[in-house]
Structure formats: structure tokens, C-alpha cells
BAKOL-187657 format. One line per field, with one value per residue: x negated, y, z negated of N, C-alpha, C in turn; residue in three letters; chain; residue number from 1. Coordinates in nm, 3 decimals, decimal comma, m for minus. Example, Ala and Ser with C-alpha at 12.3 -4.5 7.8 and 13.67 -1.06 7.14 Angstrom:
% residues 2
nc1	[m1,319 / m1,285];
nc2	[m0,569 / m0,225];
nc3	[m0,780 / m0,708];
cac1	[m1,230 / m1,367];
cac2	[m0,450 / m0,106];
cac3	[m0,780 / m0,714];
cc1	[m1,320 / m1,290];
cc2	[m0,330 / 0,003];
cc3	[m0,780 / m0,787];
rest	[ala / ser];
kette	[A / A];
nr	[1 / 2];
//
This chain:
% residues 162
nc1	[m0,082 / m0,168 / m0,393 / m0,221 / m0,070 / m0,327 / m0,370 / m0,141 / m0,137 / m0,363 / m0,303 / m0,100 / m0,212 / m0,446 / m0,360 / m0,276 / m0,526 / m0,685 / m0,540 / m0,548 / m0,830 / m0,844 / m0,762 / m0,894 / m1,105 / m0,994 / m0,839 / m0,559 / m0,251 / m0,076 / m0,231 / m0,417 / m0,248 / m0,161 / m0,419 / m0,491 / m0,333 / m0,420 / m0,651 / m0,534 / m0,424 / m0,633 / m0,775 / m0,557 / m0,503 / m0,749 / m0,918 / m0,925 / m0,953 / m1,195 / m1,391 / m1,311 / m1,510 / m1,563 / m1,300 / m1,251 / m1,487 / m1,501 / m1,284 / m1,346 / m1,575 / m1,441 / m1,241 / m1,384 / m1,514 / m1,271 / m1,203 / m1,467 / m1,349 / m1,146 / m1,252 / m1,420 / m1,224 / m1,060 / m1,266 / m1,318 / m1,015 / m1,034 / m1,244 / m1,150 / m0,920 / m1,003 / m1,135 / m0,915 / m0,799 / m0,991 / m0,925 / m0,759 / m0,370 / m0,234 / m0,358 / m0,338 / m0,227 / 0,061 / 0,261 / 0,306 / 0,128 / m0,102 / m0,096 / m0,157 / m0,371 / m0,535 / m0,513 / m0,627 / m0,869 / m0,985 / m0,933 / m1,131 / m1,357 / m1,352 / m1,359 / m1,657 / m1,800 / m2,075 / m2,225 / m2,578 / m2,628 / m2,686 / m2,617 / m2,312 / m2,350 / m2,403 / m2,246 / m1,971 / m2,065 / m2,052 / m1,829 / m1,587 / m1,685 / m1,726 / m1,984 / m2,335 / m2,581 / m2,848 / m2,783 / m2,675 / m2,917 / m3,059 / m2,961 / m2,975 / m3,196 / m3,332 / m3,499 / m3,310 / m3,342 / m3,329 / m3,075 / m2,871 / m2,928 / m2,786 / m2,553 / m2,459 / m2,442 / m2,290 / m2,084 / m2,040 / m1,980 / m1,708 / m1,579 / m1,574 / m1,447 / m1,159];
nc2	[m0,119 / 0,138 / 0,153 / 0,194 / 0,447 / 0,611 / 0,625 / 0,722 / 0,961 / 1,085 / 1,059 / 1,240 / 1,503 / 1,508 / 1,448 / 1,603 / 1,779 / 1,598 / 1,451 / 1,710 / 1,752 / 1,508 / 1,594 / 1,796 / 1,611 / 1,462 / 1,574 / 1,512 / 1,539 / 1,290 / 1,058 / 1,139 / 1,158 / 0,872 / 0,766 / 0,887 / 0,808 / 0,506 / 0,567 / 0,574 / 0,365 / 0,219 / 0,243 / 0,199 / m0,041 / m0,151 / m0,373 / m0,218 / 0,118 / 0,318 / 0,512 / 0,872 / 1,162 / 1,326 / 1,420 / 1,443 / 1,356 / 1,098 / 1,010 / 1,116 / 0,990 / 0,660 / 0,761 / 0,827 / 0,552 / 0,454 / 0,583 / 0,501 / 0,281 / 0,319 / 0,451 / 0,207 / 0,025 / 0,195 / 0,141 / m0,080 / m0,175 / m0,007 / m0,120 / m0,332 / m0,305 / m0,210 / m0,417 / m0,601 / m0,391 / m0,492 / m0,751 / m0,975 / m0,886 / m1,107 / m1,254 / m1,089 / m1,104 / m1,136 / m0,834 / m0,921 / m1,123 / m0,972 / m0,782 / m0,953 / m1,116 / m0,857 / m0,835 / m1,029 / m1,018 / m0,777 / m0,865 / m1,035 / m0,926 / m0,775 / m0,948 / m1,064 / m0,818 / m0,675 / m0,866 / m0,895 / m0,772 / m0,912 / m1,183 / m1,187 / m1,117 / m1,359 / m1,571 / m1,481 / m1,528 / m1,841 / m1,894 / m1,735 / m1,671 / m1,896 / m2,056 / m2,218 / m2,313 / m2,330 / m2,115 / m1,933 / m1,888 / m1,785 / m1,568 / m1,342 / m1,369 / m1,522 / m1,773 / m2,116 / m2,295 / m2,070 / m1,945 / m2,112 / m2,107 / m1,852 / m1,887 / m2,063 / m1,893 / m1,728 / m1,901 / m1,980 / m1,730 / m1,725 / m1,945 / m1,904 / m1,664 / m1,773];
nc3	[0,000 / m0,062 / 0,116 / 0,343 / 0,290 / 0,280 / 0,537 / 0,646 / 0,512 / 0,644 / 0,876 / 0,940 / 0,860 / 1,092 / 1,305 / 1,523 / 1,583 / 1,611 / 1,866 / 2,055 / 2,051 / 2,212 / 2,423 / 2,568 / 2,637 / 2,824 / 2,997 / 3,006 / 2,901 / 2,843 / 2,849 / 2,621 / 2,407 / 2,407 / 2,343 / 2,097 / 1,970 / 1,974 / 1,827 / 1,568 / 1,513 / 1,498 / 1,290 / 1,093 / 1,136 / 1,004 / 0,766 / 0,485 / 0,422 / 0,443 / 0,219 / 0,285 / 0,370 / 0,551 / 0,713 / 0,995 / 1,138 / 1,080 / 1,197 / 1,498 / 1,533 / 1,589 / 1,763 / 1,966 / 2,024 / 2,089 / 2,332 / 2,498 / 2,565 / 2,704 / 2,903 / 3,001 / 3,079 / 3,315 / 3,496 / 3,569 / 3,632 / 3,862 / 4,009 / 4,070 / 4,200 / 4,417 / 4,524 / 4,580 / 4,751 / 5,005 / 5,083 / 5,312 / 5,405 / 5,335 / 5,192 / 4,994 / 4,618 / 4,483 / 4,296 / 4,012 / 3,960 / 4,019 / 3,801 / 3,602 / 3,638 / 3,633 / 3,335 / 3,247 / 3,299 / 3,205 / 2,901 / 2,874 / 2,986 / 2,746 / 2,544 / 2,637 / 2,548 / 2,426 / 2,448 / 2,629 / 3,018 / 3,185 / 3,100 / 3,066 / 3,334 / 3,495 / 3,325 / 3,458 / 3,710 / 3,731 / 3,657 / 3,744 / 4,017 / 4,088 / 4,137 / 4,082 / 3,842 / 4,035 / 4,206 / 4,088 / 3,925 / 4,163 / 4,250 / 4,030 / 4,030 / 3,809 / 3,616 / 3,640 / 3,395 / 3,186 / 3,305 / 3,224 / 2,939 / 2,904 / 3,015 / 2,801 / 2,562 / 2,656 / 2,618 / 2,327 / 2,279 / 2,375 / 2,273 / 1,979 / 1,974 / 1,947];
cac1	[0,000 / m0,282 / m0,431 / m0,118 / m0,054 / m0,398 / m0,362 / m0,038 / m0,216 / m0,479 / m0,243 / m0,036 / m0,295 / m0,551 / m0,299 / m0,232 / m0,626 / m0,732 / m0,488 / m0,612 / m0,970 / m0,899 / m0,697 / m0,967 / m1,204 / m0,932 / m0,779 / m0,457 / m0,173 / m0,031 / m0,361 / m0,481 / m0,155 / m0,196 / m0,587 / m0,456 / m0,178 / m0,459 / m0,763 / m0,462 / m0,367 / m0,759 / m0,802 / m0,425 / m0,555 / m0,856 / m0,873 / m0,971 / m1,031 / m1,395 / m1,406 / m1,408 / m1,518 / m1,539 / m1,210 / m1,275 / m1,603 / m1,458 / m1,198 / m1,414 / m1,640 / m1,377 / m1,191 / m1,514 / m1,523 / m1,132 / m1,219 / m1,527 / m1,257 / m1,024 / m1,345 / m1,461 / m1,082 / m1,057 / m1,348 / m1,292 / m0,927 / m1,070 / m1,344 / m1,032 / m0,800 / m1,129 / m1,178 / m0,798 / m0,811 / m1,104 / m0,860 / m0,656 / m0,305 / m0,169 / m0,409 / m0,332 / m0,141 / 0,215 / 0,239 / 0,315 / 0,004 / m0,240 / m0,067 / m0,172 / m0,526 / m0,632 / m0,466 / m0,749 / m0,958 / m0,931 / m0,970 / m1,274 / m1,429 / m1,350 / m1,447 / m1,784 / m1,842 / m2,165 / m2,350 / m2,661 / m2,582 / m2,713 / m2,540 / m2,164 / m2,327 / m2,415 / m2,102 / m1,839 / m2,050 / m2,005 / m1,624 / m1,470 / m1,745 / m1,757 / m2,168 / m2,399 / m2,685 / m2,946 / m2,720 / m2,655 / m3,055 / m3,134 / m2,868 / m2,980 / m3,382 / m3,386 / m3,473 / m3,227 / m3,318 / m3,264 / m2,900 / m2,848 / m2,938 / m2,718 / m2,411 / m2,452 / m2,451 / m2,130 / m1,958 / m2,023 / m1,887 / m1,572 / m1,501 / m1,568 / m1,339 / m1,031];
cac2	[0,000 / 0,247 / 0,152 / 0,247 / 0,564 / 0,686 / 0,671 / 0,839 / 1,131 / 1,077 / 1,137 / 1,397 / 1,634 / 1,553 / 1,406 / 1,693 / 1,809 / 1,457 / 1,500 / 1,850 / 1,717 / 1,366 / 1,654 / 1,838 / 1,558 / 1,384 / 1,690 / 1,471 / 1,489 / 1,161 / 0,983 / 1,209 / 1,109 / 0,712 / 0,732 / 0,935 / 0,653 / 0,387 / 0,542 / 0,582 / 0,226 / 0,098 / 0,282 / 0,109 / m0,205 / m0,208 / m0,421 / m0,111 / 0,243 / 0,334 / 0,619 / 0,957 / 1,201 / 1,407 / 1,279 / 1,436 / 1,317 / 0,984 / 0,972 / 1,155 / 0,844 / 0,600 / 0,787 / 0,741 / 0,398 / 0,433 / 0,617 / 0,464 / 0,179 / 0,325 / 0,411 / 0,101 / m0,016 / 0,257 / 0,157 / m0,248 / m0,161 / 0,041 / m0,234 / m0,492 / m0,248 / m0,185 / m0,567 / m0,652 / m0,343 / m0,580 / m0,875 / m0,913 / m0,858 / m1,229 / m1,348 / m1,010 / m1,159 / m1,012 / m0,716 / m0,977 / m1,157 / m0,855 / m0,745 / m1,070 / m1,090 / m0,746 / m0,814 / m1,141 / m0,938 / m0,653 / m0,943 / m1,126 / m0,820 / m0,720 / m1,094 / m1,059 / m0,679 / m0,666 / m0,960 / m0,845 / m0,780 / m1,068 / m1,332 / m1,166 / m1,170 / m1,539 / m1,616 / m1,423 / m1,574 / m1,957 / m1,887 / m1,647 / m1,733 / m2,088 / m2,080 / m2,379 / m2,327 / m2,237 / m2,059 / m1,811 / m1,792 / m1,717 / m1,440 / m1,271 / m1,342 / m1,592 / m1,932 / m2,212 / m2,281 / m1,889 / m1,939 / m2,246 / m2,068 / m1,734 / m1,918 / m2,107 / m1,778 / m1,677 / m2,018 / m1,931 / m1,602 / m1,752 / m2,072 / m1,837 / m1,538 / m1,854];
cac3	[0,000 / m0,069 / 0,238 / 0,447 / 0,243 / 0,297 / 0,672 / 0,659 / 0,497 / 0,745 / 1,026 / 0,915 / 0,822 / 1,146 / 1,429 / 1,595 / 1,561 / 1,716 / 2,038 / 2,090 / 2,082 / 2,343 / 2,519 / 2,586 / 2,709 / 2,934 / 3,074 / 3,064 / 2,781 / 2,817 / 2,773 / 2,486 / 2,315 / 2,377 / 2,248 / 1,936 / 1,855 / 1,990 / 1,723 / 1,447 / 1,487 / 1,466 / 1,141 / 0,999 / 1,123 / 0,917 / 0,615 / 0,394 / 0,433 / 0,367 / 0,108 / 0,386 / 0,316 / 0,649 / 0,791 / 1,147 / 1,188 / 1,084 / 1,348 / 1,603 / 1,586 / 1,592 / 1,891 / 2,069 / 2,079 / 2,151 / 2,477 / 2,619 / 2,611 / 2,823 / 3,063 / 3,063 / 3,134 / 3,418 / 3,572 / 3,543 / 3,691 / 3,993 / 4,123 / 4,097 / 4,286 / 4,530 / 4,552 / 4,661 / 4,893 / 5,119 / 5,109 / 5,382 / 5,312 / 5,354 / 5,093 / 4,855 / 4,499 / 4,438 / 4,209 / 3,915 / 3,960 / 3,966 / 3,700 / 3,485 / 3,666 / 3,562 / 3,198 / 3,201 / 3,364 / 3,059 / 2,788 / 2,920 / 2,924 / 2,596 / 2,473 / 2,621 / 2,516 / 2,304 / 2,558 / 2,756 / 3,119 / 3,272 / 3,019 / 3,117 / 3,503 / 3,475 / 3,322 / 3,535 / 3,820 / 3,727 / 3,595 / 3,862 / 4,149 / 4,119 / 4,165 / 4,035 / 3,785 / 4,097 / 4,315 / 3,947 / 3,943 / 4,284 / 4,275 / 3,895 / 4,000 / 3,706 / 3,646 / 3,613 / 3,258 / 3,126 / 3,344 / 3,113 / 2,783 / 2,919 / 2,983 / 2,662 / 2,447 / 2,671 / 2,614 / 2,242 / 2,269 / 2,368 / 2,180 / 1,838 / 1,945 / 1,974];
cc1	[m0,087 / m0,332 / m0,351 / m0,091 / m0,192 / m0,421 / m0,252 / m0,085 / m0,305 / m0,427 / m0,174 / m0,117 / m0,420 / m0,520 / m0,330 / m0,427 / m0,708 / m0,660 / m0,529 / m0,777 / m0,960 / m0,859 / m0,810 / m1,120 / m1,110 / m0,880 / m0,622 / m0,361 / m0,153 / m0,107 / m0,427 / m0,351 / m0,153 / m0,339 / m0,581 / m0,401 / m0,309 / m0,601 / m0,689 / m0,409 / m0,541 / m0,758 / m0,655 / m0,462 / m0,662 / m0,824 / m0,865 / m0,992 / m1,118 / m1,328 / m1,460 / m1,407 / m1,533 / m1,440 / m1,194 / m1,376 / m1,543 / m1,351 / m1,253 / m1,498 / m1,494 / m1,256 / m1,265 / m1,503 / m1,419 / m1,170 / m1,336 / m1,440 / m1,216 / m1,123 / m1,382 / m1,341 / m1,022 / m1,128 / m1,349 / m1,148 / m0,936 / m1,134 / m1,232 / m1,003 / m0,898 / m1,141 / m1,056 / m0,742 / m0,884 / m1,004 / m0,754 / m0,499 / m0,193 / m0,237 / m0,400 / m0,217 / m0,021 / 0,181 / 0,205 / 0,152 / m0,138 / m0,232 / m0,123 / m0,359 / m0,625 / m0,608 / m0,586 / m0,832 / m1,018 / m0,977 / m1,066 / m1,370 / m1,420 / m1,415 / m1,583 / m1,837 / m1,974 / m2,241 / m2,448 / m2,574 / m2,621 / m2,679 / m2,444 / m2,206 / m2,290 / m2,297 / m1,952 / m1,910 / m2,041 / m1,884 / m1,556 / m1,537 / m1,725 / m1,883 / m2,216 / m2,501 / m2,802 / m2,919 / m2,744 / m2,818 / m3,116 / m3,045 / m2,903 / m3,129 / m3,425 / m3,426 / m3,341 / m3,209 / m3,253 / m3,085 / m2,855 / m2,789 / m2,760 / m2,586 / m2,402 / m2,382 / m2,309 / m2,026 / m1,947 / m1,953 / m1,716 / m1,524 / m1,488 / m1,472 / m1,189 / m1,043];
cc2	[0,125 / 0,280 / 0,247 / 0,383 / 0,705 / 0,728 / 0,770 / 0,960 / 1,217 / 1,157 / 1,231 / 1,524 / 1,641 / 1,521 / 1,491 / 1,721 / 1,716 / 1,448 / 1,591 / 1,784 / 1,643 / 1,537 / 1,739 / 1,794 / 1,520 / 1,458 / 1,617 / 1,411 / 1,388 / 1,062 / 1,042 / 1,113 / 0,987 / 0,694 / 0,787 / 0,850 / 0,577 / 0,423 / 0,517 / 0,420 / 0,164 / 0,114 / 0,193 / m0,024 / m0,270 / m0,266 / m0,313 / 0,007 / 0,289 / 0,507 / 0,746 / 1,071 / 1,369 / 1,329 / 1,357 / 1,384 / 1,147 / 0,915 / 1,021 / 1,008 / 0,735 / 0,623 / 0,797 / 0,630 / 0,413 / 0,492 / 0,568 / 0,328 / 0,184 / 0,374 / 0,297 / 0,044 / 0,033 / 0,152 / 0,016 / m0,260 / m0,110 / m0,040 / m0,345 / m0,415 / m0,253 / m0,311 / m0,628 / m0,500 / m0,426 / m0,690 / m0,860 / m0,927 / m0,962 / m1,311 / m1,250 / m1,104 / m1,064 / m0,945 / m0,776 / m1,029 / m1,054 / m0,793 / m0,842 / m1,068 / m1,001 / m0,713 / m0,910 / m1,054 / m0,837 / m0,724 / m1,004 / m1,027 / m0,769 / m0,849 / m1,067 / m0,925 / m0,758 / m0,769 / m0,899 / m0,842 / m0,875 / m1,162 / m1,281 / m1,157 / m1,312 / m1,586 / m1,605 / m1,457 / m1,754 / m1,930 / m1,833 / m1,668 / m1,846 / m2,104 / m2,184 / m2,264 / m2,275 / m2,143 / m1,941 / m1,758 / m1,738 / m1,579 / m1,352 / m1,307 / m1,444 / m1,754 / m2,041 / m2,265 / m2,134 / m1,930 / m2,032 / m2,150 / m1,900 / m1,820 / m2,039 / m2,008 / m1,720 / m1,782 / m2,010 / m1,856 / m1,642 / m1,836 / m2,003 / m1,732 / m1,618 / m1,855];
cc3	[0,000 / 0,075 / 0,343 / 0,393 / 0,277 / 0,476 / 0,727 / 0,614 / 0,610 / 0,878 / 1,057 / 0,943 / 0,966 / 1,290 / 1,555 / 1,644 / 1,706 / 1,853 / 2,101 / 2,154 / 2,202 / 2,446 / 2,621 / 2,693 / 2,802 / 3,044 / 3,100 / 2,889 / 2,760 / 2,755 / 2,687 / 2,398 / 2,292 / 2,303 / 2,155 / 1,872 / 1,871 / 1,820 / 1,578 / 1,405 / 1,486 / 1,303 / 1,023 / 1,037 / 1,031 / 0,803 / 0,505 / 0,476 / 0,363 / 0,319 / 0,260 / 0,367 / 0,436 / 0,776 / 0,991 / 1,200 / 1,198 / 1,211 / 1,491 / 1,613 / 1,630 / 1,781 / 2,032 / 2,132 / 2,185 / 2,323 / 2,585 / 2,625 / 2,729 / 2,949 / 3,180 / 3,163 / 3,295 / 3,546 / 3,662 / 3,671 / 3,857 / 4,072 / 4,144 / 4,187 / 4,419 / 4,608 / 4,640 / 4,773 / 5,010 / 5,146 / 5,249 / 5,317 / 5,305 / 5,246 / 4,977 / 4,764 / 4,508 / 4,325 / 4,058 / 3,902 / 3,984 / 3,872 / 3,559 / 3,517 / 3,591 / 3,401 / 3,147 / 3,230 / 3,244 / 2,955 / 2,797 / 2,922 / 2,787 / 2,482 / 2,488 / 2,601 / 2,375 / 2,372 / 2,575 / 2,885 / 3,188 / 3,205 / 3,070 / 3,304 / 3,501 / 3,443 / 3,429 / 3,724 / 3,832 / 3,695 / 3,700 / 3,994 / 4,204 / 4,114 / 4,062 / 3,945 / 3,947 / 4,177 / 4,185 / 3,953 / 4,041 / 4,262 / 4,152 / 3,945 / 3,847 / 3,701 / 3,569 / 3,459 / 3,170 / 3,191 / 3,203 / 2,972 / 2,780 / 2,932 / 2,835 / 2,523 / 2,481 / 2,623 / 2,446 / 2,161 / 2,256 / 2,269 / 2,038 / 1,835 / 1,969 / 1,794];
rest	[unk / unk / unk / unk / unk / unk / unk / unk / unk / unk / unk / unk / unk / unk / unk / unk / unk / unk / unk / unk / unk / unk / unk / unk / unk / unk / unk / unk / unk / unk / unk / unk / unk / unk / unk / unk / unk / unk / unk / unk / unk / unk / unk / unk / unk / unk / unk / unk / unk / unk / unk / unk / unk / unk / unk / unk / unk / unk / unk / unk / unk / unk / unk / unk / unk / unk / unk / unk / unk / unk / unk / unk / unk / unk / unk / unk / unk / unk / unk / unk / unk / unk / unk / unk / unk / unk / unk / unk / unk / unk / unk / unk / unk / unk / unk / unk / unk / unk / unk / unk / unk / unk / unk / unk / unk / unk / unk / unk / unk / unk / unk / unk / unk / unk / unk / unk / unk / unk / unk / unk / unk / unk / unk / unk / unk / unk / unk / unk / unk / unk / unk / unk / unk / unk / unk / unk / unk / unk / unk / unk / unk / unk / unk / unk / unk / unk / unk / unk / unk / unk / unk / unk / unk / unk / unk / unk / unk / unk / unk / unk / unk / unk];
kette	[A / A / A / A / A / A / A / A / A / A / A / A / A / A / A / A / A / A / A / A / A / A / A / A / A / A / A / A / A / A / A / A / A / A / A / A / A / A / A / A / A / A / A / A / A / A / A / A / A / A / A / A / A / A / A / A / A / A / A / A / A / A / A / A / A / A / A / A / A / A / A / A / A / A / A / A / A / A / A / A / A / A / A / A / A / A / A / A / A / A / A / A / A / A / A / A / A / A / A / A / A / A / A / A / A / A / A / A / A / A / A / A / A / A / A / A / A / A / A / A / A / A / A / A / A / A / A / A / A / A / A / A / A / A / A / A / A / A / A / A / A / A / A / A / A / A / A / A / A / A / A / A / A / A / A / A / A / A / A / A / A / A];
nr	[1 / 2 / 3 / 4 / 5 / 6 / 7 / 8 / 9 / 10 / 11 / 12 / 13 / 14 / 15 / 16 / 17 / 18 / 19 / 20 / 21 / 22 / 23 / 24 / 25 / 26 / 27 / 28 / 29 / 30 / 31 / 32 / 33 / 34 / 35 / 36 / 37 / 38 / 39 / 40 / 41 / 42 / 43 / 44 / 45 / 46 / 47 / 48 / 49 / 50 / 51 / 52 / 53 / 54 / 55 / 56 / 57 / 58 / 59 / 60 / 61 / 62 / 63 / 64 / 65 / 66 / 67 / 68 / 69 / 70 / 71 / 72 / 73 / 74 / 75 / 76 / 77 / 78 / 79 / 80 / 81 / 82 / 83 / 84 / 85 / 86 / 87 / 88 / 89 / 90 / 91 / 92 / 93 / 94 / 95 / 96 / 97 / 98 / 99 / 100 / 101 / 102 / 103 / 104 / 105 / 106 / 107 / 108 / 109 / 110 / 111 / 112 / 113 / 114 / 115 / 116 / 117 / 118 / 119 / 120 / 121 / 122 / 123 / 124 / 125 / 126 / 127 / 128 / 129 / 130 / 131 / 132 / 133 / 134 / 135 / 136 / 137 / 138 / 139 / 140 / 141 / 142 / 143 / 144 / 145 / 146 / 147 / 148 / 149 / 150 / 151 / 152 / 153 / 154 / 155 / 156 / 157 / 158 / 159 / 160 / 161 / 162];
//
């Protein structure tokens, strides 16, 4: 109860403050207002609220993260959309199915966030490529053992975030 009470203070007194601010970087109300609800709902999700003591600095970090999210998310969303522009348009997915794609698409990235970049290559090129163990190292410049160890550390990643 504390918990939830102290965020309600939290948001009362710095809501408005924190929209102003995304507003400012995004140049776009709508998405200031979703990354204000999205940093206000990390902070009520937490098990605890840490003792704060500069509560804009505290949500300024926190709304950080929240937005190189929605970059990354942008950016993730654009090379898909880019990718089924090249297709022709007898093998494009119906609306439903790119809609689910780029929702896996979204979570598999967010699973392997915090990897190196060549363990989430390696991976997302045996899983979504299809490629073998030397086909993965000729294409990353590595050897066949390193592929090994790199999709090991991704198959990790996953089976622990279930």
C-alpha cells in the first residue's frame, strides 16, 4: 500500500512536468503522453520504491530507458516495414499476420536486449534465417566454434526469461 501511495504522490505532483519534458524531445503529444503513462507504470511495477530524493532526476532516468525503447521499437518496426516493402506482393502476410510478426519481432528483441551484437546476429541468423553453424561464421567473419558458444549464451537467454 505504501508503495502504491507513494507513486500516486509521485504522479500527481511531477505528471504533468514529465509529459512537458517527453513533449519536448518527441515533438509529438500523443507519444509524450503514452511514455509518461509507460515510465509511471515501470516505477508502480517495481517491487519497492527506492528512497528519492530528487524525484525528477529519478523519473528523467527511468523515462530514458522508456524512450530509447520506443526508438529502438521505431526503428525495429521500420526495417520490418522496409523488408515486406522488397517482397513481392503475392508473398506479402495479411495485415493480421504482420501485426503478430512485428509483436514477435518486438519481444525477441526485448528478450535478447543486453546480448553483444554478434550473439543476437548469430542467433536471429540460425532462428529467422535458417543458416547452419558455418554458413553463421562465414557471414559474422567468425569461427564455427565462437557461433556455437554465441548461440549457446542466446539459447540461455531464452530458456531463463520462460
Amino acid at each position: 500500500m505504501a508503495h502504491s501511495s507513494t507513486v500516486a504522490v509521485l504522479y500527481h505532483a511531477h505528471h504533468s512536468w514529465l509529459n512537458g519534458w517527453l513533449r519536448r524531445r518527441l515533438g509529438c503529444p500523443d507519444n509524450a503522453a503514452d511514455l509518461a503513462q509507460d515510465t509511471f507504470m515501470r516505477v508502480l511495477s517495481a517491487r519497492e520504491t527506492p528512497s528519492i530524493v530528487e524525484p525528477r532526476a529519478f523519473l528523467t532516468t527511468i523515462a530514458k530507458r522508456v524512450l530509447c525503447n520506443h526508438y529502438r521499437r521505431q526503428d525495429l518496426e521500420r526495417a520490418y516495414l522496409e523488408t515486406l516493402a522488397q517482397m513481392p506482393e503475392l508473398l506479402a502476410p495479411s495485415e493480421e499476420d504482420k501485426a503478430i510478426i512485428l509483436q514477435t519481432l518486438l519481444e525477441l528483441d526485448q528478450l535478447l536486449d543486453g546480448l553483444p551484437r554478434l550473439v543476437k546476429r548469430a542467433f536471429l541468423l540460425a532462428q529467422v534465417d535458417g543458416l547452419k553453424h558455418g554458413e553463421i561464421a562465414r557471414e559474422l567473419g567468425i569461427s564455427i566454434a565462437t557461433v556455437k558458444r554465441h548461440l549457446h549464451k542466446a539459447a540461455l537467454r531464452c530458456y531463463f526469461a520462460l
